[in-house]
Phi, psi and omega in degrees: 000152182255124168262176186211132140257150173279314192200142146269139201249003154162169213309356167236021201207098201242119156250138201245169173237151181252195218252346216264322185112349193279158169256111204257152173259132161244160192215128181263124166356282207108004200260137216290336188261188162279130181279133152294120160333307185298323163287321178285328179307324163305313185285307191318334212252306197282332179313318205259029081005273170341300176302259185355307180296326188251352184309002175262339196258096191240134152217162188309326172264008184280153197227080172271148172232172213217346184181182180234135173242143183243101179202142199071026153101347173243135203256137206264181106262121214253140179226163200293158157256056189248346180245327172192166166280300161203155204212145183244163161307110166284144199253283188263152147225182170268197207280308173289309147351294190303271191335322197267331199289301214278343136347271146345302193297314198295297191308350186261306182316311187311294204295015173267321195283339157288325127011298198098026195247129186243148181261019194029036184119179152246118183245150169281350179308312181329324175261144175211150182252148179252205182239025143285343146118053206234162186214128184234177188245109193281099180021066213300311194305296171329302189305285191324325164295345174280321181312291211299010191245340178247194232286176190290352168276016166225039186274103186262124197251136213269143164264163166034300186244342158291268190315332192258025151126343194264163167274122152005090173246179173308303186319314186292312175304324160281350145308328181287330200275336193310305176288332171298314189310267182345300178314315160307297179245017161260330185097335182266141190292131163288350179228027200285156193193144155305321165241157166296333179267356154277352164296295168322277189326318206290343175300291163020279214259339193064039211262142202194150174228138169320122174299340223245006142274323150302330197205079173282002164289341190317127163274149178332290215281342150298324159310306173295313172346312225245332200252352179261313185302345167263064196247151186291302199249118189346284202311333161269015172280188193245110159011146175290275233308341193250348187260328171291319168287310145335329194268324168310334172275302204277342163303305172335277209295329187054045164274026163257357197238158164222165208288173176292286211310306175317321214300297169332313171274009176239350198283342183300305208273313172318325235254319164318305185292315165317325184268348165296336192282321168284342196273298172318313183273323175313324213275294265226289137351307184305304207310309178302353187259309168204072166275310192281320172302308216285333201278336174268344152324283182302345166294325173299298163310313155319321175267010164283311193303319195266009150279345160286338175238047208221326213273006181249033178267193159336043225318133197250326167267123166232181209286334184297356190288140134262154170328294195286350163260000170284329196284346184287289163295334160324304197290317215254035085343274163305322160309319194248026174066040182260062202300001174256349170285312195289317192278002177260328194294301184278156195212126177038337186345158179276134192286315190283354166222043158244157176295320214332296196297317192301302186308341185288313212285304180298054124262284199289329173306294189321316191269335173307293179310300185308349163309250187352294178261044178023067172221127163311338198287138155304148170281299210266155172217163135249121153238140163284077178333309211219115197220163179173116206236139180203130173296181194205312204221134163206142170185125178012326197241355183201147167254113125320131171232166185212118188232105170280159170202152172239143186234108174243130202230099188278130149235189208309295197234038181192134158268124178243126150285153162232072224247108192233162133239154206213167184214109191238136207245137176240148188210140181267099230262097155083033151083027178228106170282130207225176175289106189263332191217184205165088183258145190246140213223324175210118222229082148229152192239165177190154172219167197222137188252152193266149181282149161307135172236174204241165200272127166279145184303000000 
């Protein structure tokens, strides 16, 4: 369609004509990049989807739009010229302002929501003033379709129950309203954060500072309001219908507010509360970043301190051992992963041709994970299929044994075989018989990976 301008009427606001003679509003977009013809041709087309879906829902502060437009290289969003002329970004109000703009904000919601229509939110970009300073809401369902592409006042933040998959409900439009409420009358994001994904935890999370610490002119009970409408679960927020009456009642009464003295005596006690509250979230941030090294970090040490102070207990070999039961502790050492039976069992052995090291590290694996998900279960397992030990030599200062074994070692997602034959020489150390040697005579390993496993539908 061919448009005419009439008149500009400031630099975001163009009044216009159709080819028809009506008299048209362009409201310039906003959009933070340059639109490609092709991308808008597109929005355009679905805007008037939009328009078509909501043509039932009419109130006096509603701000409707009817298409996207293109003109003089900028793209408009076009509207009736029936209601104001031009209009500005509302920035600040008082308390009571505050009370009537999100009043206003409730009553359009109710008539989108009789509808069957969830407006996907409320932004503060959205309010706008004329200039008697009246105040309207500028087309939610558009703007929002609209949002990731204009400025960060028109960022609608998904809650909860959104981010974990679910759909958009009445319930999520009070949560939007919750948060334009905050804003309003804290002045402040209710959820600001340095990255988007600590933005996201604190939604989540529900991590918040009370408004009425923030803004202690605030009543108790306007405060919770505002603070059960952010709640992690739908259901316990409160309703429009409950919520217009409560802001309604409290206009009345004028109980949203409490006097400067209250406000005074208490500004002590916010400022207190506020500063726990960032020491808790700094504290809480660190943790998501590196909570998980440090725990494995301190597992590991814990578990260095109680083999050093576990290897000065009781001695499980003693001068009374026999050979072959010392070579006996040896075996079920490595079976059950026992680094203080292998070090009473061995003497100098050569490391490379012993389990010994493998075995400390799936010990110190085991106590780690289990630090971590505070569960008793092994992660790691051992065992022997096959074991057989036959004497070869004995005499007073030495014994020989000859031991075949296959050794299977179960982990998270994998089985390591170990299939040795071994020639183990025991001597007796300090009136103690110990493991002096380990000649390994036949050596093969193979591993086998455990499948993921899967879910039925």
């Amino acid at each position: 369609m061919e448009y005419r301008l009439t008149m500009k009427l400031n630099s975001n606001c163009l009044l216009m004509e159709d080819s028809s003679g009506r008299s048209l509003c362009f409201d310039k977009a906003g959009f933070i990049l340059q639109m490609r013809e092709s991308l808008r041709l597109e929005l355009q087309k679905e805007i008037k989807g939009i328009v078509q879906h909501e043509e039932q829902v009419v109130h006096k502060n509603l701000i409707k739009y009817s298409s996207l437009e293109k003109y003089d290289g900028e793209v408009y969003l076009v509207r009736n010229d029936d209601m104001l002329r031009e209009f500005s970004q509302l920035v600040t109000v008082d308390l009571k302002e505050a009370c009537r703009i999100l009043l206003m904000i409730l009553d359009i919601m109710q008539l989108y929501h009789q509808q069957g229509i969830t407006l996907g939110g409320v932004s503060m970009g959205q309010l706008k003033k004329n200039e008697a300073g009246e105040v309207f809401l500028q087309d939610p369902p558009v703007m929002n379709h609209l949002s990731k592409s204009l400025e960060p006042l028109y960022r609608i933040d998904l809650p909860r129950e959104v981010i974990k998959h679910q759909n958009w409900s009445e319930k999520s439009d009070v949560f939007s309203w919750g948060e334009l409420a905050y804003r309003l009358f804290c002045e402040e994001d209710a959820f600001f954060a340095d990255t988007p994904e600590d933005r996201i935890n604190k939604i989540v999370q529900n991590n918040i500072i009370v408004p009425v610490d923030i803004q202690p002119k605030l009543s108790a009970e306007l405060s919770q309001l505002i603070v059960d409408c952010l709640s992690q679960t739908p259901e316990e927020r409160p309703s429009v219908d409950i919520l217009i009456n409560k802001i309604t009642r409290m206009l009345n009464e004028g109980t949203y507010q409490v006097s400067d003295e209250e406000a005074n005596s208490y500004a002590d006690k916010a400022r207190s509360n506020i500063k726990k509250f960032l020491l808790m979230e700094r504290f809480q941030i660190w943790f998501r970043k590196y909570g998980f090294i440090t725990c494995a970090i301190t597992g590991v040490i814990i578990v260095i301190v109680a083999i050093s102070f576990f290897a000065k207990a009781k001695r499980t070999i003693t001068v009374n051992t026999p050979p072959r039961q010392v070579v006996d502790y040896y075996f079920q050492g490595i079976e059950t992963l026992n680094t203080l039976l292998l070090d009473e069992a061995l003497y100098k052995v050569k490391k490379d041709k012993s389990l010994e090291d493998m075995i400390t590290n799936l010990f110190v694996l085991n106590k780690a994970q289990q630090g971590m998900s505070y569960s008793a279960q092994d992660f790691i397992t051992a065992s022997f299929p096959e074991l057989k030990t036959d004497l070869l030599e004995e005499s007073s200062s030495r014994v020989k044994y000859r031991t075949n074994y296959t050794l299977k070692i179960i982990m998270v997602r994998q089985i390591r075989y170990i299939q040795r034959t071994v020639e183990l020489t025991v001597q007796p150390v300090k009136k103690i018989w110990q493991i002096t040697d380990i000649k390994v005579i036949k050596d093969k390993n193979w591993e086998e990976n455990i499948p993921e496993p899967t879910l039925n539908p």
